[in-house]
Backbone bond lengths (Angstrom), bond angles and torsions (degrees), N, CA, C in turn:
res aa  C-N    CA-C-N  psi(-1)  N-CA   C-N-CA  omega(-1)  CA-C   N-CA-C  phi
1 X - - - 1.435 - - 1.526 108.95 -
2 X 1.630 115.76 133.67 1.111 93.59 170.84 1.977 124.46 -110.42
3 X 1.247 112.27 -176.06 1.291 120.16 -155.24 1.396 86.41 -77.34
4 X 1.514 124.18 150.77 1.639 130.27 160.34 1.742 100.92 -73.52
5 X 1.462 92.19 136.99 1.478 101.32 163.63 1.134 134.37 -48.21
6 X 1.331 123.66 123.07 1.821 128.62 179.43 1.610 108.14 -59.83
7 X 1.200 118.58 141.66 1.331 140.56 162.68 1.009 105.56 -62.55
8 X 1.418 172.43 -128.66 1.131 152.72 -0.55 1.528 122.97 -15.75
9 X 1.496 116.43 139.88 1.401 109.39 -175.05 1.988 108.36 -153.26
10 X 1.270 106.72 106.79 0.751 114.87 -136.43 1.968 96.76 -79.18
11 X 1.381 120.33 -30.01 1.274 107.03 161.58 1.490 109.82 -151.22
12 X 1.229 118.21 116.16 1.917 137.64 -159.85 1.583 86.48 -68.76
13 X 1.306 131.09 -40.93 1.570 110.39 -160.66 0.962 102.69 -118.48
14 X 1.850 131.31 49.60 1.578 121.54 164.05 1.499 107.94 -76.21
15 X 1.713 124.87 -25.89 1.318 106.27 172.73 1.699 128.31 -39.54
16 X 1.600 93.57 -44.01 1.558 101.90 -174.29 1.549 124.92 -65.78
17 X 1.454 100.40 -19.51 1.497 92.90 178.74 1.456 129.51 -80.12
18 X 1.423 133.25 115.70 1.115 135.47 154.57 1.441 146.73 -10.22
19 X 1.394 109.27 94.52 1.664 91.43 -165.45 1.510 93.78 -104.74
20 X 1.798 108.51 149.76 1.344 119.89 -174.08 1.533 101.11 -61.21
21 X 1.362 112.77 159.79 2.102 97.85 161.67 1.988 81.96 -153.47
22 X 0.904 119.13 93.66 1.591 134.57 -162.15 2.094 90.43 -81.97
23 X 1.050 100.70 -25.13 1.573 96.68 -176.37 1.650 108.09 -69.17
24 X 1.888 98.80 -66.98 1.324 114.06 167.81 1.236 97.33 -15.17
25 X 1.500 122.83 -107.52 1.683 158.85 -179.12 2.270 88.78 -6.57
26 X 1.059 108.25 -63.31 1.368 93.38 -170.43 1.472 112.80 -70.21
27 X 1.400 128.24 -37.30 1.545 132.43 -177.49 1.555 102.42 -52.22
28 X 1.709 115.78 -42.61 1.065 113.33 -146.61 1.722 99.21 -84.50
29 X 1.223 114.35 -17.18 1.342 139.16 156.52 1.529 127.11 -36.99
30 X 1.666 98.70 -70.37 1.202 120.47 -170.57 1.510 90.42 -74.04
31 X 1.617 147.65 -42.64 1.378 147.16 -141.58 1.636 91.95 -97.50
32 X 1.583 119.39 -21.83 1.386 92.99 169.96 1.403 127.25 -108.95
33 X 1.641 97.94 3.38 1.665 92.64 158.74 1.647 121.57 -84.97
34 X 1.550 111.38 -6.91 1.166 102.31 164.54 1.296 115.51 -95.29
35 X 1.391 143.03 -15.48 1.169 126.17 122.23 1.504 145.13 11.27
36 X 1.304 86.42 -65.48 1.367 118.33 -170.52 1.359 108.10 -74.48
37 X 1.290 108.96 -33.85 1.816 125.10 -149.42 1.375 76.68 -81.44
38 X 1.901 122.09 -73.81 1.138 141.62 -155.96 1.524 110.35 -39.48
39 X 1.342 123.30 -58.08 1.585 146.89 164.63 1.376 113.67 -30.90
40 X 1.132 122.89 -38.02 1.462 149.00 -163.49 1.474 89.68 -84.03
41 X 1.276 120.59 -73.38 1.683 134.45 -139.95 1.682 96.26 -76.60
42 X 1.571 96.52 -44.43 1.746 80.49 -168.21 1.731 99.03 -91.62
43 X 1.046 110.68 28.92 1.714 100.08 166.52 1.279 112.83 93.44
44 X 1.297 120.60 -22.80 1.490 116.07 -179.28 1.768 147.35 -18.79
45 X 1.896 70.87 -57.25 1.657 86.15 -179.40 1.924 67.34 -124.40
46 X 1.884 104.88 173.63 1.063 121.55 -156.98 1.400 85.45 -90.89
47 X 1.650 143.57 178.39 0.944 155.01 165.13 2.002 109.26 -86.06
48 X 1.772 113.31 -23.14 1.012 116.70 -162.17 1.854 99.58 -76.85
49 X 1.750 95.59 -23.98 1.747 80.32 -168.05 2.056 95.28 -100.01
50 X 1.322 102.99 -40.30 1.313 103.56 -178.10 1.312 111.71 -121.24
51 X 1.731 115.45 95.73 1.359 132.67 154.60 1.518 135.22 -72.64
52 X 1.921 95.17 119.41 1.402 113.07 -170.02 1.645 114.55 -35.63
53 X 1.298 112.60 139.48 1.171 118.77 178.56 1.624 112.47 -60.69
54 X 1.088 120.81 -29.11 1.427 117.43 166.71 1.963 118.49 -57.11
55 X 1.065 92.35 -71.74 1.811 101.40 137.29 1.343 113.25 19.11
56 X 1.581 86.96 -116.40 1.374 114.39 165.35 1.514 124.46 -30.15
57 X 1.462 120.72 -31.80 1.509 122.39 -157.95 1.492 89.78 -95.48
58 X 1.528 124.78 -34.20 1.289 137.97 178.39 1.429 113.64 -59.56
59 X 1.297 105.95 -49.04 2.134 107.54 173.76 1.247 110.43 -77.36
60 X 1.740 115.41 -8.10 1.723 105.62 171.12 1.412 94.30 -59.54
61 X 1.697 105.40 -74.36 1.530 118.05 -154.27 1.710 108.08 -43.47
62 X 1.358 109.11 -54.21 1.526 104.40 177.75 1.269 123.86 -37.84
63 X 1.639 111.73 -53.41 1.496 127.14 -171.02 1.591 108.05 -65.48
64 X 1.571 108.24 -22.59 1.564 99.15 -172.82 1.378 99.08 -81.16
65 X 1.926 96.97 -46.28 2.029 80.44 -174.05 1.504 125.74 -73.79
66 X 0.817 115.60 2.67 1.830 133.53 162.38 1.315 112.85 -67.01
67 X 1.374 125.33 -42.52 1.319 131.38 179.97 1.552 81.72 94.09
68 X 1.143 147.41 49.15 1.542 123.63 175.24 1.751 90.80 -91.00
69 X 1.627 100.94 -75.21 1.400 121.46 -161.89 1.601 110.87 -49.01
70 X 1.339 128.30 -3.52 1.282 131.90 135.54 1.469 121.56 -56.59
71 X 0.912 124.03 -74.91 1.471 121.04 172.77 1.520 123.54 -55.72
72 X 1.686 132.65 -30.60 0.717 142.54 112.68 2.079 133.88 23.27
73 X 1.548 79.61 -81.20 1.589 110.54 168.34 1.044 117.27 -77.37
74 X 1.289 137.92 -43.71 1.215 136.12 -178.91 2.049 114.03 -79.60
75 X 1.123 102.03 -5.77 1.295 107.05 169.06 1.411 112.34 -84.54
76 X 1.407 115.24 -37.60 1.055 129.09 -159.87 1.577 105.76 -101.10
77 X 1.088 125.52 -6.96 1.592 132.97 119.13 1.295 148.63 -58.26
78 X 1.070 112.17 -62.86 1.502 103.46 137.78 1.421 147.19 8.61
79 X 1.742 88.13 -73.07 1.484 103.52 -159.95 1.916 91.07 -88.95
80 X 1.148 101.19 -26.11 1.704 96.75 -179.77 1.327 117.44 -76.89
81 X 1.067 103.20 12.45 1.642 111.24 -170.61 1.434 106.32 -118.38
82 X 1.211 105.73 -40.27 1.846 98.82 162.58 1.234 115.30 -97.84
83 X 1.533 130.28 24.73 1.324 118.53 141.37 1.360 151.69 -96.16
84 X 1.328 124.10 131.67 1.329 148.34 -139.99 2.093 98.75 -39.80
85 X 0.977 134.31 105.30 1.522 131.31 154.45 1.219 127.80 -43.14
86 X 1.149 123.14 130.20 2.194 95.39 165.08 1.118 107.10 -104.92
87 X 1.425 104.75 144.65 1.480 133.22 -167.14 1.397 111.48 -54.82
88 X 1.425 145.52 149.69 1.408 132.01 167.35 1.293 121.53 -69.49
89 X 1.886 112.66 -28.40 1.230 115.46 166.77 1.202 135.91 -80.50
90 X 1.509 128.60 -172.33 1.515 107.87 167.69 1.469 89.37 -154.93
């Protein structure tokens, strides 16, 4: 009996490779912070557990010109800095 003829094939694992799509990646970005925004505004989810990204961008600016989120940060440096690492060894 003989063998069926080989195909030639010039590369078996181009399915697997990854192609960038940098547009995708940002739309899909931008569509779930408005999502997010939208969810927020009409009441959906509560504002107490998940605050609108506008929100949020609003208590940056405040907190910076307050001088809070300086002090803030630096606490919260601090404290990460004197806490304990684990070793790689054992």
């Amino acid at each position: 009996m003989t063998e069926p003829a080989r195909i030639p094939v010039r590369d078996r694992a181009a399915f697997l490779l990854r192609r960038e799509h940098p547009a995708v990646r940002a739309l899909a970005l931008v569509g779930a912070v408005i999502v997010w925004e939208l969810f927020t505004r009409l009441g959906w989810v509560p504002a107490l557990f998940l605050p609108s990204p506008l929100g949020v961008l609003q208590e940056l600016v405040d907190m910076a010109q307050s001088g809070q989120l300086f002090v803030h940060l630096a606490a919260s440096l601090e404290r990460s800095s004197r806490s304990p690492r684990p070793s790689a060894s054992r």
